[in-house]
Structures are given as C-alpha cells and as structure tokens.
VOGU-3710 file (C-alpha; in Angstrom, 3 decimals, decimal comma):
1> xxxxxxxxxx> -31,754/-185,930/-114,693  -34,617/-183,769/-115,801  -34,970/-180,419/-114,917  -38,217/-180,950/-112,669  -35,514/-183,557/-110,865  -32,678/-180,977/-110,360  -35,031/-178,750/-108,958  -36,071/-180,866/-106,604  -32,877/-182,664/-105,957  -31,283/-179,022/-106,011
11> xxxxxxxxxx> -34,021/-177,309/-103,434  -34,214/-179,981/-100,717  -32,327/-179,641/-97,577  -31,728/-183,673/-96,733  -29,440/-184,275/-93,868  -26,593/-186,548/-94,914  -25,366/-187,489/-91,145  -21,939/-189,816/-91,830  -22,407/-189,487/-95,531  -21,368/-185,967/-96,120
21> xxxxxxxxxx> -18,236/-187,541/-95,121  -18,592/-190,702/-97,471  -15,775/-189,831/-100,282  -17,834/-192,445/-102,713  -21,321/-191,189/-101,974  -19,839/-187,324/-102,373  -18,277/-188,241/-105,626  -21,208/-189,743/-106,542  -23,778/-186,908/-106,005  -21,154/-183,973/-107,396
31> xxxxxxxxxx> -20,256/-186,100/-110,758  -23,956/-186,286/-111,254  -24,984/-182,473/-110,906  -21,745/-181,977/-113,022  -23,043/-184,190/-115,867  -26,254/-182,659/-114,983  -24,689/-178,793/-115,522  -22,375/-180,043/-118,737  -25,357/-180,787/-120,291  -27,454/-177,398/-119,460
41> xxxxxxxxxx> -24,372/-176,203/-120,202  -23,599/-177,117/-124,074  -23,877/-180,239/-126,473  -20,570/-181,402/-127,501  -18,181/-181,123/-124,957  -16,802/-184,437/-124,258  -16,634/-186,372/-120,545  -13,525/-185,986/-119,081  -12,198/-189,903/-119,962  -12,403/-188,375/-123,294
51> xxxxxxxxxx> -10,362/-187,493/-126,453  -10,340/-184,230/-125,554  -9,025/-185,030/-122,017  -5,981/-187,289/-123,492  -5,298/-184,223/-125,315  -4,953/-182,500/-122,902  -2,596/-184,952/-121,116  -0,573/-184,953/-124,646  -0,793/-181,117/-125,010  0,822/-180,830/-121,440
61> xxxxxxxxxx> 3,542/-184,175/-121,929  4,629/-184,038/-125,235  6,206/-187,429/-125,613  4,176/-189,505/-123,117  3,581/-192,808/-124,206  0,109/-194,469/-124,852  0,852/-196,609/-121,781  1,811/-193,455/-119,067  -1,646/-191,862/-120,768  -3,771/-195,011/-119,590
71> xxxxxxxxxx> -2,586/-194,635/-116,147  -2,863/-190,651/-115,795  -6,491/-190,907/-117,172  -7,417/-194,186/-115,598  -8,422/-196,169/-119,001  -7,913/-199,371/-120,469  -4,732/-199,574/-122,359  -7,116/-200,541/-125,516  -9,421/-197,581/-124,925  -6,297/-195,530/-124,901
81> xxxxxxxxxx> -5,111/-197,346/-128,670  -8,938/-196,888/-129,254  -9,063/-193,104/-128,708  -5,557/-191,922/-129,713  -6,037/-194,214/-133,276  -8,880/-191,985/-134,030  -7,212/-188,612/-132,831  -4,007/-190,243/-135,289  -6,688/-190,330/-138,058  -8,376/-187,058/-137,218
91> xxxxxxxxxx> -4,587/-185,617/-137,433  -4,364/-184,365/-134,008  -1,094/-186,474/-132,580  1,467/-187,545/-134,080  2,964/-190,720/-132,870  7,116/-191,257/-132,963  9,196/-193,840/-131,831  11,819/-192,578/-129,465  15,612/-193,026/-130,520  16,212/-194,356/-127,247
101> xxxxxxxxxx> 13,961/-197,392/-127,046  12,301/-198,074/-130,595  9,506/-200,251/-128,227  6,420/-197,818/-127,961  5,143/-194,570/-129,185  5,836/-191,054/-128,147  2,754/-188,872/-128,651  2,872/-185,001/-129,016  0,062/-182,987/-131,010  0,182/-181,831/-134,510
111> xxxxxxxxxx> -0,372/-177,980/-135,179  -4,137/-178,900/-135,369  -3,977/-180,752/-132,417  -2,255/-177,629/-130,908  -5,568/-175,805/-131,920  -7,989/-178,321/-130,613  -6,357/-178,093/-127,405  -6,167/-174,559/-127,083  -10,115/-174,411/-127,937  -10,555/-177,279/-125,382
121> xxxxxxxxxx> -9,234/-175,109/-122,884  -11,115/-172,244/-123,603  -14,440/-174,375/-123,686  -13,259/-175,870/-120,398  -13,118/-172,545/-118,788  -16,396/-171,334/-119,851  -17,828/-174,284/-118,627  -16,404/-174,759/-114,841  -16,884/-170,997/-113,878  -20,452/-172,231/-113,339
131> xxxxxxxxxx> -19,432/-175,065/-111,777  -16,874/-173,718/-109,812  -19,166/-170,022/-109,126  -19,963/-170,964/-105,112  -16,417/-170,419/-104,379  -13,382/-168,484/-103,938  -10,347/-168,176/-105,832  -8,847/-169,584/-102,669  -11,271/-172,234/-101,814  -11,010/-172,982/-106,014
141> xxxxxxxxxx> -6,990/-173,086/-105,139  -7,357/-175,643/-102,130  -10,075/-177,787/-104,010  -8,153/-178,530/-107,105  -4,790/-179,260/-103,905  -6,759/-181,766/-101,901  -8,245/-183,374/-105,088  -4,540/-183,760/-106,088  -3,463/-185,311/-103,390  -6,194/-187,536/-102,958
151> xxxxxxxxxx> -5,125/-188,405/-106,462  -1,686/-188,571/-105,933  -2,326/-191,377/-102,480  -3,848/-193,391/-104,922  -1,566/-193,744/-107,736  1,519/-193,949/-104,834  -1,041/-197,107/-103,322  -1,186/-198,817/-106,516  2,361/-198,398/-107,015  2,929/-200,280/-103,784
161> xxxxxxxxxx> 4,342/-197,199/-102,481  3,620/-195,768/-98,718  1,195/-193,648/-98,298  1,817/-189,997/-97,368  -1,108/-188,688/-96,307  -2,295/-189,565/-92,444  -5,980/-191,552/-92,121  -9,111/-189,748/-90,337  -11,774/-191,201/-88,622  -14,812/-191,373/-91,558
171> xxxxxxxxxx> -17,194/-189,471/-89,190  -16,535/-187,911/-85,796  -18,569/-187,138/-83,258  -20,593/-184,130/-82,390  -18,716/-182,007/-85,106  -20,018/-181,695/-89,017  -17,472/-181,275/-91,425  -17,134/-177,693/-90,978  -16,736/-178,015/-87,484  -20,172/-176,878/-86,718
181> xxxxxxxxxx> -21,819/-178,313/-83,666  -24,332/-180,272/-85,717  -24,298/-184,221/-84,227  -24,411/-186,482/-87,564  -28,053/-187,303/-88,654  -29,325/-183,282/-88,017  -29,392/-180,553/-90,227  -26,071/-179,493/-89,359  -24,782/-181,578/-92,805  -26,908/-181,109/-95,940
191> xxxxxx> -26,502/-180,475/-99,667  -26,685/-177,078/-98,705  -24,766/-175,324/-96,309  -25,477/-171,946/-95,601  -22,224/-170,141/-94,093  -22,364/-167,404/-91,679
//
C-alpha cells in the first residue's frame, strides 16, 4: 500500500453496514494497515509466522516440541523444521531429546537465543504502541482477552472439543456494534468511529 493509498484508504469515512461485523473482512482490513504501519514503522522486523515469533513461543515454553510449536503458531509442521533448522544453525535453540520419550525434540533457547528474544520484545513494544495508540490500557487489556478467546474456540473446535463461547447473530438490527442507533448500511459503522 502506498502512502497516497493509506491516505486515502485512512481519510475516507465508507459505511461498512453488516461488514463491520464480518470477523474475516475485519481481519482482513486491520492485518493490512498493520503490515502497512510495520513497514512505516522499520525494515527488519519479521511477520508474526516468523522466526522471531517461534522464539517467542520457545522463549515462553522451554521444552515445547517442534510439533506443539506448529499448532500454537498455525504452520506447517515442515515450515516449523524449516524455521527452527535455521534458528539451530544460527545458534538460537537448542534441541534435546527428553529422557522420557527419546521420540521428538524439546526446544529451549541458547543464551543468544535468550538475547534475541529479549531484543524481540523490546522491538515488539516499540512497534505496537503505535498500533495499539487509539486505545486504553483497558480497552488494550480486553482486546488482547477477546482475541484469546476467539483463539482459544478455535483450537478447542479443531480439537473436536465443545465450544465454550455462546454464538451471536452476525448483524442485528437497528443497533451498530457499539450499540449506536445507526441501522446497518448508514454512517453509523465506518472505519472511523468518532466516540462521544
């Protein structure tokens, strides 16, 4: 997205209707102006599915295996071999096999690893305070809750599990999703809400 797009994509006020309540189309248009901001942002911070990201996951679990770190980041098993080869090589995990079952690999970080992470995290500060800048410590709080729990529904689905949270109705009536008056299709739901 070029700037002269952002601006414009940015500046307009474009009623959504139904959509504001469309979880794919809303994932869609905040993953873009978040690629969008990375890259204002900073060259060389990595996407999220990244190496940096499994670190993470490592950093926080020592002793996960390769296989728990493909379903917590939602990756291929082989892009997970791919990716923690290279941090192997780079000397950022260390790989053991478990006492206990001699099958698969227990990953922790090295001391450099350790470092890496601890500068990921730093970077990854700096970088969502933008992001994150239209809201409250509260409303930050409750974001990163929901998001969880959306997250959590969906692993407990795959699993075959029930789920645990209770289904709405995608758009109701007469009500945006602040519980304004705004019937869907006016101006009551746009990129931009302004909040008395």
């Amino acid at each position: 997205m070029t700037k002269v797009d952002a601006d414009v994509h940015l500046t307009n006020r474009i009623a959504l209707g139904c959509l504001s309540q469309d979880m794919s189309f809303m994932a869609r248009i905040l993953n873009a102006h978040i690629r969008w901001a990375n890259a204002q942002l900073g060259a060389g911070w990595e996407a999220s599915g990244g190496s940096d990201a499994l670190l993470g996951v490592i950093g926080q679990n020592p002793g996960v295996t390769q296989n728990d770190l493909a379903l917590t980041a939602v990756l291929k098993k082989s892009a997970v071999t791919k990716l923690v080869s290279e941090m192997d090589d780079n000397g950022l995990v260390i790989r053991e096999k478990p006492k206990s079952d001699r099958r698969y690999n227990a990953l922790r970080l090295s001391a450099a690893g350790e470092e890496r992470w601890a500068d990921v995290r730093r970077r990854m500060s700096e970088q969502q305070e933008p992001l994150l800048a239209p809201l409250t410590a509260e409303e930050r709080d409750l974001l990163f809750s929901l998001m969880g729990r959306l997250i959590d529904n969906f692993v407990d689905e795959l699993n075959g599990q029930t789920s645990r949270l209770a289904r709405s109705t995608p758009c109701p009536t007469g009500r945006d999703r602040y519980g304004n008056g705004a019937l869907p299709g006016q101006h009551g739901n746009s990129f931009r809400h302004d909040r008395a």
